[in-house]
C-alpha positions as CSV (number, residue, x, y, z in Angstrom):
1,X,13.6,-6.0,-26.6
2,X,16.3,-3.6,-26.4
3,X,18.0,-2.6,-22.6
4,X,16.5,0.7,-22.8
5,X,12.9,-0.9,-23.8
6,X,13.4,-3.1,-20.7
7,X,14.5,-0.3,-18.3
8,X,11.7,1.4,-19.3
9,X,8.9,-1.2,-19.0
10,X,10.8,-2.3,-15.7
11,X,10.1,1.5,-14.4
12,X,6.6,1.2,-15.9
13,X,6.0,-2.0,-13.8
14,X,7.2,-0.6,-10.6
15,X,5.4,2.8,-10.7
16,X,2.6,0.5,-10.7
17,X,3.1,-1.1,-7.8
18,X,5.0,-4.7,-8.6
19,X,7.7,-6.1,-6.9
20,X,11.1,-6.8,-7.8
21,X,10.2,-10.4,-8.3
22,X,7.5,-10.0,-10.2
23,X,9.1,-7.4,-12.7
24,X,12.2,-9.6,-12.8
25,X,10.2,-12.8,-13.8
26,X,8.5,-11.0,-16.3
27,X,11.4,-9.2,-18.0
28,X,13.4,-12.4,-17.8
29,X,16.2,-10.6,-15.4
30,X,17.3,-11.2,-12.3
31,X,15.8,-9.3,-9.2
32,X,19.5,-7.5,-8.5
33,X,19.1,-6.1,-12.3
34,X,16.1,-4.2,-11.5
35,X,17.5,-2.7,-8.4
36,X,20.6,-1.9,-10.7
37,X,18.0,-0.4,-13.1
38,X,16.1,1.5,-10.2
39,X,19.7,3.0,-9.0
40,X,20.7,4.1,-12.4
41,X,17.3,6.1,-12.5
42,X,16.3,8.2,-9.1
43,X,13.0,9.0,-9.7
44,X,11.3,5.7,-9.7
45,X,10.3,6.1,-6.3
46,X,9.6,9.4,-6.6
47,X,7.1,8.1,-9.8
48,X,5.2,5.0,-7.6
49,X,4.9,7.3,-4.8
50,X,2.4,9.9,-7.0
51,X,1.0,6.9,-8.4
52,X,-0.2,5.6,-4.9
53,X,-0.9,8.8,-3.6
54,X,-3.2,9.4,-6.7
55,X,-5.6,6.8,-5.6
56,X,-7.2,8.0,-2.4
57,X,-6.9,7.4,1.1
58,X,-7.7,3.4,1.6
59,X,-5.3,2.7,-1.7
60,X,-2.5,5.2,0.1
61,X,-2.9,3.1,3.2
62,X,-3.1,-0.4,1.5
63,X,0.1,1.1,-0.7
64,X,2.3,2.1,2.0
65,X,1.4,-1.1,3.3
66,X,3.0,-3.2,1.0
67,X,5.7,-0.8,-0.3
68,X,7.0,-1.6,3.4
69,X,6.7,-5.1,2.5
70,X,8.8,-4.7,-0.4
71,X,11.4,-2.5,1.3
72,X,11.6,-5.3,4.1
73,X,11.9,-7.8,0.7
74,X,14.9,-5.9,-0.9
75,X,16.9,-5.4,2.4
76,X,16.8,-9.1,3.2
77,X,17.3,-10.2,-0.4
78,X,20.1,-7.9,-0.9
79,X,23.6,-9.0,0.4
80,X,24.0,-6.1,3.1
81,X,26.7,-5.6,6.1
82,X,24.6,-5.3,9.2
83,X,25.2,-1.6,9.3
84,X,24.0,-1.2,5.7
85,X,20.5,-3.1,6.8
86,X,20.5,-0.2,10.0
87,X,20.3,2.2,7.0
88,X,17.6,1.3,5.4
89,X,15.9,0.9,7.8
90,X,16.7,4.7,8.7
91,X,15.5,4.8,4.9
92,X,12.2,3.4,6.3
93,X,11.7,5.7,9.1
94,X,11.9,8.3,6.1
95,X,9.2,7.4,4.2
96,X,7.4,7.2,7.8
97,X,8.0,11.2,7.8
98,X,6.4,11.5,4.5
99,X,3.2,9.6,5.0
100,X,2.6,12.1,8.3
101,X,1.7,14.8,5.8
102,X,-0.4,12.5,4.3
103,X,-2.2,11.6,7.7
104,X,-2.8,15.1,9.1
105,X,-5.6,15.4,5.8
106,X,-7.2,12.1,7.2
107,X,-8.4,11.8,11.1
108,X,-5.2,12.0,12.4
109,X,-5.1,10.0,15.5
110,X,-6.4,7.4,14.5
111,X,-5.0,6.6,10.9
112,X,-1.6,7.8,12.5
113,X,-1.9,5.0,15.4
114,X,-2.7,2.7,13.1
115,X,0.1,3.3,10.7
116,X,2.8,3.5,12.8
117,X,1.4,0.3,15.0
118,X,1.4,-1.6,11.8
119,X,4.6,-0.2,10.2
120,X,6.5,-1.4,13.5
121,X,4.6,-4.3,13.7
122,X,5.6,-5.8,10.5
123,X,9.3,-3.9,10.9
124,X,10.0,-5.6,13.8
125,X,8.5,-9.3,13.1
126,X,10.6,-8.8,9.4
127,X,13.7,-7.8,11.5
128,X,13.7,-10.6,14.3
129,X,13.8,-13.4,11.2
130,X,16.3,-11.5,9.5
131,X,18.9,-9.5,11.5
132,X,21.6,-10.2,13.8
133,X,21.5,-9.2,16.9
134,X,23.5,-6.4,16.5
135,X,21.8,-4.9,14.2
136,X,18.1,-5.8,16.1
137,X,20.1,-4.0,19.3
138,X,20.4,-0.7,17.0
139,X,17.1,-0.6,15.4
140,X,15.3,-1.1,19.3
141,X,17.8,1.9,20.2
142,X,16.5,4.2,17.3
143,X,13.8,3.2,17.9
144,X,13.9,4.1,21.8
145,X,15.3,7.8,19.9
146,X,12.6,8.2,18.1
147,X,9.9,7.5,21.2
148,X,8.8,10.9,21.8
149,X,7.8,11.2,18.3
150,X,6.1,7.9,17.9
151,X,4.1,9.0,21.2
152,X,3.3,12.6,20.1
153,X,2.6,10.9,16.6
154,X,0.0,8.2,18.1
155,X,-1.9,11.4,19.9
C-alpha cells in the first residue's frame, strides 16, 4: 500500500468514527503517524463531524460521547507541556460550542444538562489521573470563567 493509499484509508477510518489505536493497528503505523496524517490534512474533523451529525439525534449524542473520549486519549497519549494540555482542553470547550447548536433542535434543557454534566464529568475524572496540578488549577479556573454559561446553558 502506497503512503497516499494509507493516508487515505486512515481518513476513511476516522470519519467513521475509529480511534487512533484502532486505525494505527490496522494500517500497521504507529498512533503519532495518524495524528501526523490528520495534521497534514485539516478537514478530517470537519469530515467525522458530518458523518456523526448525519445519524440522528441518539448517534450525535452517543458520537460526541466518545469523540470526547478520544480527545481525552490523544491529549494524554501525546507528549504535551502542561500548558499545551490547557489548550486542548480550550479545544474541547470548542466543540462544546458547536454541539449547542445542535441541542437547541432537541429539548433543550434537558439534552443540554445532560451533555454538559457528562462532558465535565468524564473531563474532569480524565484530567485528575492525568494532569498536574497546575494544569488541574487552570482547567477548574476556566472553568469557574465559563460558569455563567454552563448555568444559563443547563436552563
Amino acid at each position: 500500500m502506497t503512503l497516499k493509499q494509507k493516508k487515505a484509508l486512515a481518513k476513511k477510518l476516522y470519519i467513521l468514527g475509529h480511534s487512533y489505536e484502532e486505525i494505527a493497528q490496522h494500517l500497521g503505523v504507529s498512533i503519532r503517524t495518524i495524528q501526523n496524517y490528520k495534521a497534514d490534512d485539516k478537514e478530517w474533523d470537519t469530515l467525522r463531524t458530518n458523518a456523526m451529525l448525519s445519524g440522528g439525534s441518539d448517534k450525535i449524542y452517543t458520537n460526541f460521547l466518545e469523540y470526547m473520549n478520544d480527545f481525552l486519549k490523544e491529549i494524554k497519549e501525546a507528549d504535551l507541556k502542561p500548558e499545551a494540555r490547557v489548550d486542548k482542553l480550550s479545544q474541547l470547550g470548542d466543540a462544546f460550542a458547536k454541539m449547542k447548536k445542535i441541542a437547541h433542535q432537541e429539548d433543550p434543557a434537558v439534552y443540554k444538562h445532560t451533555l454538559i454534566k457528562k462532558t465535565l464529568t468524564i473531563l474532569i475524572e480524565g484530567a485528575r489521573a492525568r494532569m498536574s496540578k497546575k494544569c488541574l488549577e487552570q482547567l477548574v479556573d476556566l472553568i469557574e470563567s465559563l460558569q455563567e454559561e454552563i448555568a444559563d446553558a443547563t436552563l
